[in-house]
Backbone as XML, in Angstrom:
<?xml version="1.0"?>
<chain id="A" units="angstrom">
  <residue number="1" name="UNK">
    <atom name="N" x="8.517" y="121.139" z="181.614"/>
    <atom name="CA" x="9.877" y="121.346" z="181.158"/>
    <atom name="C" x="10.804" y="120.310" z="181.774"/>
  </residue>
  <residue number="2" name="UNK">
    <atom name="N" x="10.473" y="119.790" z="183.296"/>
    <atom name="CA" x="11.557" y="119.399" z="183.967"/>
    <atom name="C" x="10.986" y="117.362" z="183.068"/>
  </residue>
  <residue number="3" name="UNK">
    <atom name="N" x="10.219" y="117.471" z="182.824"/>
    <atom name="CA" x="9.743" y="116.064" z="182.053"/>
    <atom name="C" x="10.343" y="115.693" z="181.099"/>
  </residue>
  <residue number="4" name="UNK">
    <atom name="N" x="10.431" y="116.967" z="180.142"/>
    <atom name="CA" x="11.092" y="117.124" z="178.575"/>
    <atom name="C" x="12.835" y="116.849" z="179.164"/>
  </residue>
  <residue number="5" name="UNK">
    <atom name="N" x="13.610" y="117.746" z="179.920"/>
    <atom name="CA" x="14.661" y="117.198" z="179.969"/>
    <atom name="C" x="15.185" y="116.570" z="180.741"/>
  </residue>
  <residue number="6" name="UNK">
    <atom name="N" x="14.333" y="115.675" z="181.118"/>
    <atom name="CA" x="14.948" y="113.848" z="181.960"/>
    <atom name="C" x="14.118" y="112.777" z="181.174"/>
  </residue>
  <residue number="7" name="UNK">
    <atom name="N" x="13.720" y="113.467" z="180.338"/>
    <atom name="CA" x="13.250" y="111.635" z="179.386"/>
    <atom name="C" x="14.469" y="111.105" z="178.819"/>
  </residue>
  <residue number="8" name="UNK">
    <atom name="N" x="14.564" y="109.875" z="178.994"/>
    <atom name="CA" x="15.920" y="109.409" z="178.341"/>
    <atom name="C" x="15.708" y="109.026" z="176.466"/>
  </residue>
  <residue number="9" name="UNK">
    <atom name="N" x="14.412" y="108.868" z="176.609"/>
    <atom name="CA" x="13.578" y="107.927" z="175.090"/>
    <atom name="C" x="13.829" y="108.984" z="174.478"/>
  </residue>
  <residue number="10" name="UNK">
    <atom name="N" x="14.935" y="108.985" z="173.225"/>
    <atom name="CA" x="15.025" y="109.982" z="172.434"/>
    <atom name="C" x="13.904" y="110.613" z="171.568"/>
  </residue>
  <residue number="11" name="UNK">
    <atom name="N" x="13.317" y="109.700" z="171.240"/>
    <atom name="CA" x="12.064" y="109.621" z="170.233"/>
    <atom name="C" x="10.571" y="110.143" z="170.817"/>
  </residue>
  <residue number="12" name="UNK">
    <atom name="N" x="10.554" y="109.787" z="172.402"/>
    <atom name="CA" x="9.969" y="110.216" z="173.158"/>
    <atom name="C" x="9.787" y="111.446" z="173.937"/>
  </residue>
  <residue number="13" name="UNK">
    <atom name="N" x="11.103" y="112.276" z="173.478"/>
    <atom name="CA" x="11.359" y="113.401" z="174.069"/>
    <atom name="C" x="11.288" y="114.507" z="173.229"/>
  </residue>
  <residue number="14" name="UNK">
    <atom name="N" x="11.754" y="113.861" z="171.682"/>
    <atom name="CA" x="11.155" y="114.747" z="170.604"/>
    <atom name="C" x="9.739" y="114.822" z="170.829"/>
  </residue>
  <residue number="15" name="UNK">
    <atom name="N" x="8.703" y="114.009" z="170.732"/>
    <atom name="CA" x="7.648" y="114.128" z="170.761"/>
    <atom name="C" x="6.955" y="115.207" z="172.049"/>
  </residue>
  <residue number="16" name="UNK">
    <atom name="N" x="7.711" y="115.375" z="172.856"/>
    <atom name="CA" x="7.015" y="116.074" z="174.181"/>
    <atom name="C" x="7.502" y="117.443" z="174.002"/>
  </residue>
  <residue number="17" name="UNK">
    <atom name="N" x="8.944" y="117.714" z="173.156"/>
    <atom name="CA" x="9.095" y="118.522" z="172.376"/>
    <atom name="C" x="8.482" y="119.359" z="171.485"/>
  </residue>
  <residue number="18" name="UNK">
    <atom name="N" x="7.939" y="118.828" z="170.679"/>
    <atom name="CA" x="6.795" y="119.330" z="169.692"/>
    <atom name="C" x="5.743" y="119.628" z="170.143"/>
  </residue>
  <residue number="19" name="UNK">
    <atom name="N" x="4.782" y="118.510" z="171.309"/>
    <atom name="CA" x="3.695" y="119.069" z="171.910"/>
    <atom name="C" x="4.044" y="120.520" z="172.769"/>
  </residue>
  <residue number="20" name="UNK">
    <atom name="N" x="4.929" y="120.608" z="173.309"/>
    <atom name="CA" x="5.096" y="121.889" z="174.125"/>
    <atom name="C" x="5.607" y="122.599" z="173.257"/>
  </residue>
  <residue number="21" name="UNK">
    <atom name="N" x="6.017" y="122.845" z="172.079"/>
    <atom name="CA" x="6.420" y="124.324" z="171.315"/>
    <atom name="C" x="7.775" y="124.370" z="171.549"/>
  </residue>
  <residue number="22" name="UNK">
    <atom name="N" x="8.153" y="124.098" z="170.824"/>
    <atom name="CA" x="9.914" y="124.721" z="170.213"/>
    <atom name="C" x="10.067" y="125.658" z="170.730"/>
  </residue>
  <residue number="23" name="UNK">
    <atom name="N" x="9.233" y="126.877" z="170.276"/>
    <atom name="CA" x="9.772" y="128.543" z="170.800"/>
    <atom name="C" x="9.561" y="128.285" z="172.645"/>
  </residue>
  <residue number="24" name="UNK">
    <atom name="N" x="8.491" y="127.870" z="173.335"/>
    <atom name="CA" x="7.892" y="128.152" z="173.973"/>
    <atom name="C" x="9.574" y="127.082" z="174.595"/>
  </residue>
  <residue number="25" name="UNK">
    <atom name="N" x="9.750" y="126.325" z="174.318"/>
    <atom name="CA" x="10.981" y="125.274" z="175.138"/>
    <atom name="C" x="12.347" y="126.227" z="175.267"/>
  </residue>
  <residue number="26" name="UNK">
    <atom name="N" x="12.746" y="127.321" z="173.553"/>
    <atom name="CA" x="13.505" y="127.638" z="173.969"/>
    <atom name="C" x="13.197" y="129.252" z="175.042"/>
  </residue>
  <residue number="27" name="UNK">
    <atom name="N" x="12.121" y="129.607" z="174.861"/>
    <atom name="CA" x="12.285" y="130.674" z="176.254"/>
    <atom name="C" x="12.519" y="130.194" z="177.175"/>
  </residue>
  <residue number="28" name="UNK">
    <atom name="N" x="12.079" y="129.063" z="177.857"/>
    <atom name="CA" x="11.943" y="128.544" z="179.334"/>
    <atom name="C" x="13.578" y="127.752" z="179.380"/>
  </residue>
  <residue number="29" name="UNK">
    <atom name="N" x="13.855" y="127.458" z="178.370"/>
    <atom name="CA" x="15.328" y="126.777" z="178.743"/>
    <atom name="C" x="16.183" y="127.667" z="178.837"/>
  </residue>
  <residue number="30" name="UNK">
    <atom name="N" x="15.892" y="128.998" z="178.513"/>
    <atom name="CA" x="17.099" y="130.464" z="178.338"/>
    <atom name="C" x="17.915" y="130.123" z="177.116"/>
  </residue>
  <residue number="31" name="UNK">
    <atom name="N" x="17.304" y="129.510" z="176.565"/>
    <atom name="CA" x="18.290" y="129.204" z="175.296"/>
    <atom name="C" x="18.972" y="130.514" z="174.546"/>
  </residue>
  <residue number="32" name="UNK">
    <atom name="N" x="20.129" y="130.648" z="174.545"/>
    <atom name="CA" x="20.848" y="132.400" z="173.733"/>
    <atom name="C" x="20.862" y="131.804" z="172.539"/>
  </residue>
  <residue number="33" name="UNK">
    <atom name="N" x="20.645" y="132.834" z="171.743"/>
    <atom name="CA" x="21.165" y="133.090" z="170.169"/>
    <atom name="C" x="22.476" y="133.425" z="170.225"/>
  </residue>
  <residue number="34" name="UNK">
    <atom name="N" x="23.104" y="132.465" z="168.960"/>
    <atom name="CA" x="24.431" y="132.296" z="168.715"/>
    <atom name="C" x="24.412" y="133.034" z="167.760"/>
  </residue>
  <residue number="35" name="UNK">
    <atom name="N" x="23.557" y="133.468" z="167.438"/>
    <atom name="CA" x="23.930" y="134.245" z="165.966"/>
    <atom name="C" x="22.603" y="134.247" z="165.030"/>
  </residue>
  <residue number="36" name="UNK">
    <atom name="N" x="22.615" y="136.293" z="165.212"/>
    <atom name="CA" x="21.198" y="136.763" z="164.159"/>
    <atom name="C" x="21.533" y="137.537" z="163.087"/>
  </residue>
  <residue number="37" name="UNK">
    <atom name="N" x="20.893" y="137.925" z="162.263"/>
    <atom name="CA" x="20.672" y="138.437" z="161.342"/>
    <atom name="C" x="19.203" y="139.251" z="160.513"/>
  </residue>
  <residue number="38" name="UNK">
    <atom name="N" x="18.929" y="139.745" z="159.944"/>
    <atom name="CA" x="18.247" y="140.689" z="159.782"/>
    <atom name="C" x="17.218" y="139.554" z="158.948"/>
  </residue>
  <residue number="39" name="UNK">
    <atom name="N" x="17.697" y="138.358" z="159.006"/>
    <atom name="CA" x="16.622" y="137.016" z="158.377"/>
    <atom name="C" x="16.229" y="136.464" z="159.101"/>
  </residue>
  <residue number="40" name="UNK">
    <atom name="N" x="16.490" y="136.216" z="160.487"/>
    <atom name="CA" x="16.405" y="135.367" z="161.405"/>
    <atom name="C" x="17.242" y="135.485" z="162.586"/>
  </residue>
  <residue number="41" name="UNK">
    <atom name="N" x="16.856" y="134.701" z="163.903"/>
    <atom name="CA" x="17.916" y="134.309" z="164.691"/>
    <atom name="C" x="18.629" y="132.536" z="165.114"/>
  </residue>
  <residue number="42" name="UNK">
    <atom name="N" x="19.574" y="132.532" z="165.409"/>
    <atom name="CA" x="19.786" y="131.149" z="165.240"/>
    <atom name="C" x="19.741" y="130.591" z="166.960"/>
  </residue>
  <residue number="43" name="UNK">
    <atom name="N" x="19.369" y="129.783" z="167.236"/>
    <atom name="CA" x="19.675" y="129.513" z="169.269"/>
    <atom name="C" x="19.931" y="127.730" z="168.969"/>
  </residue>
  <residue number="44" name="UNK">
    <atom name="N" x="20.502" y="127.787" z="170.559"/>
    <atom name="CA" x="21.510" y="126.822" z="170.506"/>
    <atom name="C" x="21.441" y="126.645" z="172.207"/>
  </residue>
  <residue number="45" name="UNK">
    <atom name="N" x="20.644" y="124.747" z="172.309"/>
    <atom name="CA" x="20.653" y="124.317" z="173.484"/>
    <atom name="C" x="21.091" y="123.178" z="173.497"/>
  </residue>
  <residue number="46" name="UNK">
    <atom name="N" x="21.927" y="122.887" z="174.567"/>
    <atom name="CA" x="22.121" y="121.932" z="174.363"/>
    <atom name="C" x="21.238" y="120.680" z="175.508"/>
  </residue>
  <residue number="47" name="UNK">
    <atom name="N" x="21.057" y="119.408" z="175.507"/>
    <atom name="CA" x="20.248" y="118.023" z="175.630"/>
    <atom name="C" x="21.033" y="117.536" z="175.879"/>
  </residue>
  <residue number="48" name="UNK">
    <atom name="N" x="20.756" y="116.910" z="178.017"/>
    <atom name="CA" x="21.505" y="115.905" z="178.134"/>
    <atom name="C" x="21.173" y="114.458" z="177.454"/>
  </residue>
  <residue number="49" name="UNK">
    <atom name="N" x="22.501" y="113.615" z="177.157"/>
    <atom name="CA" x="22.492" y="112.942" z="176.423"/>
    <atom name="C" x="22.103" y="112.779" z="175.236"/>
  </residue>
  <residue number="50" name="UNK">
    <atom name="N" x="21.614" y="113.772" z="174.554"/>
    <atom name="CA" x="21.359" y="113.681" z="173.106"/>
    <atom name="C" x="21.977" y="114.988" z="172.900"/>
  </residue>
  <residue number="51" name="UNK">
    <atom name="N" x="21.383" y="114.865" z="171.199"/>
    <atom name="CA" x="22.490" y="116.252" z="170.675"/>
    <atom name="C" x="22.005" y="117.268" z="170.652"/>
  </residue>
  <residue number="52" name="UNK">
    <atom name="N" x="22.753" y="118.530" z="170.582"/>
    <atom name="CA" x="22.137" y="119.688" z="171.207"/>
    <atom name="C" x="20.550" y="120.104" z="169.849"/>
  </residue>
  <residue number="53" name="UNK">
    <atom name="N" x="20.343" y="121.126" z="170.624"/>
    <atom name="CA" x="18.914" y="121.770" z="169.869"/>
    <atom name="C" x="19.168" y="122.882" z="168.868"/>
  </residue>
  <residue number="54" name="UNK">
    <atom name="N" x="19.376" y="122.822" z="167.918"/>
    <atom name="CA" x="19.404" y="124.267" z="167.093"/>
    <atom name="C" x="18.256" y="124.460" z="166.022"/>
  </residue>
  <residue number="55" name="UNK">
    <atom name="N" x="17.792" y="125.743" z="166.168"/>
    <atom name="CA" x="16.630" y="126.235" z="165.644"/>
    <atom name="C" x="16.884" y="127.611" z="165.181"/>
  </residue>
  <residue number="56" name="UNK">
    <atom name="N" x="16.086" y="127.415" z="164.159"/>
    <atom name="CA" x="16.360" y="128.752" z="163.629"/>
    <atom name="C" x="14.881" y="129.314" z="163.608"/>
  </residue>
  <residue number="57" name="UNK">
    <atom name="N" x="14.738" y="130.766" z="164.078"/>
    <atom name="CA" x="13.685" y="131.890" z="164.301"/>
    <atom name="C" x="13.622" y="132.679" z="163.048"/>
  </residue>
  <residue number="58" name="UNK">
    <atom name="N" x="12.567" y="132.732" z="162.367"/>
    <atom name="CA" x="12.409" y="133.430" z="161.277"/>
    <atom name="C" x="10.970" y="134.060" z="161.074"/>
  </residue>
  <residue number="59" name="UNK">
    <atom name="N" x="11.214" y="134.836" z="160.440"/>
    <atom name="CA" x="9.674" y="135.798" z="159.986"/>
    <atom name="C" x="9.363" y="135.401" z="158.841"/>
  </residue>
  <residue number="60" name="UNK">
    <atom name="N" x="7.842" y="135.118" z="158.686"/>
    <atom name="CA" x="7.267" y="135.166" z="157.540"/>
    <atom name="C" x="6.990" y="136.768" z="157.047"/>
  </residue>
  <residue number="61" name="UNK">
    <atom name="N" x="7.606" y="136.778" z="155.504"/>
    <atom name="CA" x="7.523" y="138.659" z="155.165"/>
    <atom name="C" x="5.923" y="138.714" z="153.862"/>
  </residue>
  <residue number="62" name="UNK">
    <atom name="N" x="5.147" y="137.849" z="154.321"/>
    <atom name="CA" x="3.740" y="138.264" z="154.053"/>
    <atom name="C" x="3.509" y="138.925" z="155.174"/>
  </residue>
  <residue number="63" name="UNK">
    <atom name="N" x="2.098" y="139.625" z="155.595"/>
    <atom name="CA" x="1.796" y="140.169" z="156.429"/>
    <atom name="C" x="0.023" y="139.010" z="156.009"/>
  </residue>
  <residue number="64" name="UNK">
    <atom name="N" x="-0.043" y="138.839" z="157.597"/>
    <atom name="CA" x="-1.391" y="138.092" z="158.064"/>
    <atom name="C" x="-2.470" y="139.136" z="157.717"/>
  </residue>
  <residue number="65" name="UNK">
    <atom name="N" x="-3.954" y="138.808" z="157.669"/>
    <atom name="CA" x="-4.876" y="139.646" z="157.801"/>
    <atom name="C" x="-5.002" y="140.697" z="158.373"/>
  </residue>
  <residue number="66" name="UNK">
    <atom name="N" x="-4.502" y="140.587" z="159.848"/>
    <atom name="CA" x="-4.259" y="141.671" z="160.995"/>
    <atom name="C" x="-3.229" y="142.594" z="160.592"/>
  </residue>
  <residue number="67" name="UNK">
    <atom name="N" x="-2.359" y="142.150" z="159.390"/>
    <atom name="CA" x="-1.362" y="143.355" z="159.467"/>
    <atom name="C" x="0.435" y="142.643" z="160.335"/>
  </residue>
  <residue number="68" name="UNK">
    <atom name="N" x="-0.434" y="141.567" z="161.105"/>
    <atom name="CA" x="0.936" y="141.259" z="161.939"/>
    <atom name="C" x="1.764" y="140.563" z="160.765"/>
  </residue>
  <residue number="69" name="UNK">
    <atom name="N" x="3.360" y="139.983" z="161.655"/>
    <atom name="CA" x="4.329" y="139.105" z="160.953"/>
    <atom name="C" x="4.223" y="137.872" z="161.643"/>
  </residue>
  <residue number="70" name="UNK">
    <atom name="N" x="4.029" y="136.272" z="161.470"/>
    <atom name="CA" x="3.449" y="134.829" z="161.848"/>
    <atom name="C" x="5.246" y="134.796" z="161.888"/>
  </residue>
  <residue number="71" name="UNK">
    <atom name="N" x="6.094" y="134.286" z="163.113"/>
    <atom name="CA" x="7.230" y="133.666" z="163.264"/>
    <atom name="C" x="7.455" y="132.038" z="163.497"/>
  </residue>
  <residue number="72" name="UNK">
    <atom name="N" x="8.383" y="131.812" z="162.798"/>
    <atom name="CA" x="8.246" y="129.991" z="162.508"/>
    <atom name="C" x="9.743" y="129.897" z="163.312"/>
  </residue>
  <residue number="73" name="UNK">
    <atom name="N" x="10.049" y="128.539" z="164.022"/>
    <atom name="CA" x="10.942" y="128.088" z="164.496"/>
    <atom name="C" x="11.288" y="126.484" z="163.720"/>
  </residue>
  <residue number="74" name="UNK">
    <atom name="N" x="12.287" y="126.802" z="163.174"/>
    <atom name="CA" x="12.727" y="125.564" z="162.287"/>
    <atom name="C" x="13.999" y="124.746" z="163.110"/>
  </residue>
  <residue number="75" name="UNK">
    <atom name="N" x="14.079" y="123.253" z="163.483"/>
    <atom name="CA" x="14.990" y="122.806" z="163.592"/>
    <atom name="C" x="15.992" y="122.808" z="162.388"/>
  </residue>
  <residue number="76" name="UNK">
    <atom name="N" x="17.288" y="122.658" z="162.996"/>
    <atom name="CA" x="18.624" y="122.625" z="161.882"/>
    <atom name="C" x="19.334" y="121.449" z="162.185"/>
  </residue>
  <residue number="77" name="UNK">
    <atom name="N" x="20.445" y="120.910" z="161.467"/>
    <atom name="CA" x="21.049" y="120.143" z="162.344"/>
    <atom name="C" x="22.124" y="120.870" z="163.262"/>
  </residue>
  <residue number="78" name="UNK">
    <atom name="N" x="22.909" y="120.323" z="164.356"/>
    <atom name="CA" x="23.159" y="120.861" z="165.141"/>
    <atom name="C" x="24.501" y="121.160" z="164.789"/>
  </residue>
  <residue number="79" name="UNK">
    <atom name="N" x="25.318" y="121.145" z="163.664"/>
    <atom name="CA" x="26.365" y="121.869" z="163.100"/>
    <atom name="C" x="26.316" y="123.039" z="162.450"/>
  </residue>
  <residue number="80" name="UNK">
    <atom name="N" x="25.187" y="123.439" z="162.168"/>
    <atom name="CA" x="24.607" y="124.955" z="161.923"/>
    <atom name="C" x="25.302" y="125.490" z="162.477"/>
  </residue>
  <residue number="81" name="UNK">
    <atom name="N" x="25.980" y="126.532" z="162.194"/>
    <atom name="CA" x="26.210" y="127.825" z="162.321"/>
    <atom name="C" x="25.731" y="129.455" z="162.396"/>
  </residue>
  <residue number="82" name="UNK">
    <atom name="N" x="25.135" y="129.470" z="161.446"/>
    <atom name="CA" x="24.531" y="130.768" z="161.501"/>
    <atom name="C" x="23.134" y="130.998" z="160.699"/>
  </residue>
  <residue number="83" name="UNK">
    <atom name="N" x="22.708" y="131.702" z="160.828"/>
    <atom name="CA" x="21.023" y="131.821" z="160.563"/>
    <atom name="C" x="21.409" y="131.565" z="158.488"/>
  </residue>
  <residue number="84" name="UNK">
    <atom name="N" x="22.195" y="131.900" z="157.853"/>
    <atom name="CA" x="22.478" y="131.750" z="156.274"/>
    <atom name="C" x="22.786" y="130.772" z="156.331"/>
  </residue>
  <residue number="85" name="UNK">
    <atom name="N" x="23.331" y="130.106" z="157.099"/>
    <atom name="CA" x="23.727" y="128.053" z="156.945"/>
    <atom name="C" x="22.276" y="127.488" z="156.988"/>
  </residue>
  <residue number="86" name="UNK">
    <atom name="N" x="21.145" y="127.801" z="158.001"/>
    <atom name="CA" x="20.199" y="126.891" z="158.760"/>
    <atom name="C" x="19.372" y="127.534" z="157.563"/>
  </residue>
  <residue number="87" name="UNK">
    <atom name="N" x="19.132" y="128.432" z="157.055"/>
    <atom name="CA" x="18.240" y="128.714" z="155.995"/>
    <atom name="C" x="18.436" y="127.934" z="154.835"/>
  </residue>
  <residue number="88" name="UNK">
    <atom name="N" x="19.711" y="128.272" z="154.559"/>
    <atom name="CA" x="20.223" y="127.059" z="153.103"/>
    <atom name="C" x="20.204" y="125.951" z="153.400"/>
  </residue>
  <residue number="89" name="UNK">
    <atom name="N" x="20.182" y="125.892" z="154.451"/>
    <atom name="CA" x="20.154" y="124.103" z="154.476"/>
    <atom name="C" x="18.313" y="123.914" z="154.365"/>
  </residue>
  <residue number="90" name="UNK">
    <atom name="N" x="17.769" y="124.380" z="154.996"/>
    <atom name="CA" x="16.328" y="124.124" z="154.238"/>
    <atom name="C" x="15.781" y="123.854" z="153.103"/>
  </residue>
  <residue number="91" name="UNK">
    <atom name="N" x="16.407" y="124.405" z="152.322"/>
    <atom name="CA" x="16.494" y="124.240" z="150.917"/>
    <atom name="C" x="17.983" y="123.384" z="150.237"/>
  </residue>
  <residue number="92" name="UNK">
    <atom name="N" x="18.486" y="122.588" z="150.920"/>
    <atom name="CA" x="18.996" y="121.287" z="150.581"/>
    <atom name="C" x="20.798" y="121.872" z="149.931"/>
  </residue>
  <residue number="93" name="UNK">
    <atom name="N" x="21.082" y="123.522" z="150.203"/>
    <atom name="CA" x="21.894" y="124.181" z="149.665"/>
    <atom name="C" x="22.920" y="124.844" z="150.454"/>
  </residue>
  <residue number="94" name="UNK">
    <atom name="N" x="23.791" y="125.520" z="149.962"/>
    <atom name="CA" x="24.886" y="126.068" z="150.889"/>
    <atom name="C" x="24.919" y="127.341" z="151.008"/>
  </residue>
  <residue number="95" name="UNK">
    <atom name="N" x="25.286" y="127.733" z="151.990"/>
    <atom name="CA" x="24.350" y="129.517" z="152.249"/>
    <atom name="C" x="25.175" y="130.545" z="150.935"/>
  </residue>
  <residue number="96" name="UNK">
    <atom name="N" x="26.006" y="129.796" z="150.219"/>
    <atom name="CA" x="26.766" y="130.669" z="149.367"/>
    <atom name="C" x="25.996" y="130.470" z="148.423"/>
  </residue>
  <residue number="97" name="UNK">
    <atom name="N" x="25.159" y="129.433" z="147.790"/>
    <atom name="CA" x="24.423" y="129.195" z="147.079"/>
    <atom name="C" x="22.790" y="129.865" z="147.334"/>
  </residue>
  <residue number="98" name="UNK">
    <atom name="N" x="22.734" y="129.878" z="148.221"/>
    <atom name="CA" x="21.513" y="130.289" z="148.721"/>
    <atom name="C" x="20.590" y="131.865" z="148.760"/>
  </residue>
  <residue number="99" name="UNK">
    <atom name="N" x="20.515" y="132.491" z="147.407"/>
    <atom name="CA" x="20.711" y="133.973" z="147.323"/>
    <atom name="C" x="19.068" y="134.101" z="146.739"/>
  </residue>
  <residue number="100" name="UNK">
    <atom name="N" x="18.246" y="134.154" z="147.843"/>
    <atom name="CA" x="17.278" y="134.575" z="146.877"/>
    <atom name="C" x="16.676" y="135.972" z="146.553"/>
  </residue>
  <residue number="101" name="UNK">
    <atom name="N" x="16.177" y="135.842" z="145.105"/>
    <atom name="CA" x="15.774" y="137.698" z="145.514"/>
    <atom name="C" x="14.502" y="138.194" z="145.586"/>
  </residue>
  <residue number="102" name="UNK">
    <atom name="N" x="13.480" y="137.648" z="146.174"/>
    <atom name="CA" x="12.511" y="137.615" z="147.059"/>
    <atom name="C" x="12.054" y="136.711" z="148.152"/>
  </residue>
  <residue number="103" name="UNK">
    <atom name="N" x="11.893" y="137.227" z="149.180"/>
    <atom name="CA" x="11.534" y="136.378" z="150.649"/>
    <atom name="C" x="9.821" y="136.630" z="150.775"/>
  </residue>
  <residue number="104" name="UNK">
    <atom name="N" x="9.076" y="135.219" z="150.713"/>
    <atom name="CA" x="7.586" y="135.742" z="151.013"/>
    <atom name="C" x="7.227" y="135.010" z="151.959"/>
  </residue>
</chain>
């Protein structure tokens, strides 16, 4: 962790990023959720010298073999707001636009 945030190499720090797990970076950084919803949660860290981290926490609503729910952590950009912004923006749209009527 203490590697990931003193690399200065932006490009280099994403990468050490990804090898160690998004979710797994934001438990250990204490990263809080700025804002959840019954779709997701949204968290928000911020990176010295670069721009902060926002990710959005979401459930896949298939169910795995086991019965469990598989949770995905999506970067956003870091003007995200709320878990209906970082979702629509996945899909290239505006969370007012963004109404679907099935989630799988």
């Amino acid at each position: 962790l203490k590697h990931i945030t003193t690399e200065t190499n932006i490009e280099v720090r994403r990468v050490m990023l990804e090898r160690f797990g998004f979710d797994r970076y934001l438990i250990e950084m204490g990263a809080l959720p700025i804002h959840a919803t019954d779709r997701g949660t949204l968290y928000r860290c911020e990176i010295q010298n670069d721009e902060p981290l926002v990710m959005v926490r979401v459930q896949n609503n298939t169910p795995e073999a086991d019965r469990s729910f598989k949770h995905y952590t999506l970067r956003v950009p870091p003007a995200i707001a709320t878990v209906d912004d970082a979702l629509a923006w996945g899909f290239n749209l505006l969370a007012v636009d963004y109404q679907p009527v099935v989630e799988t």
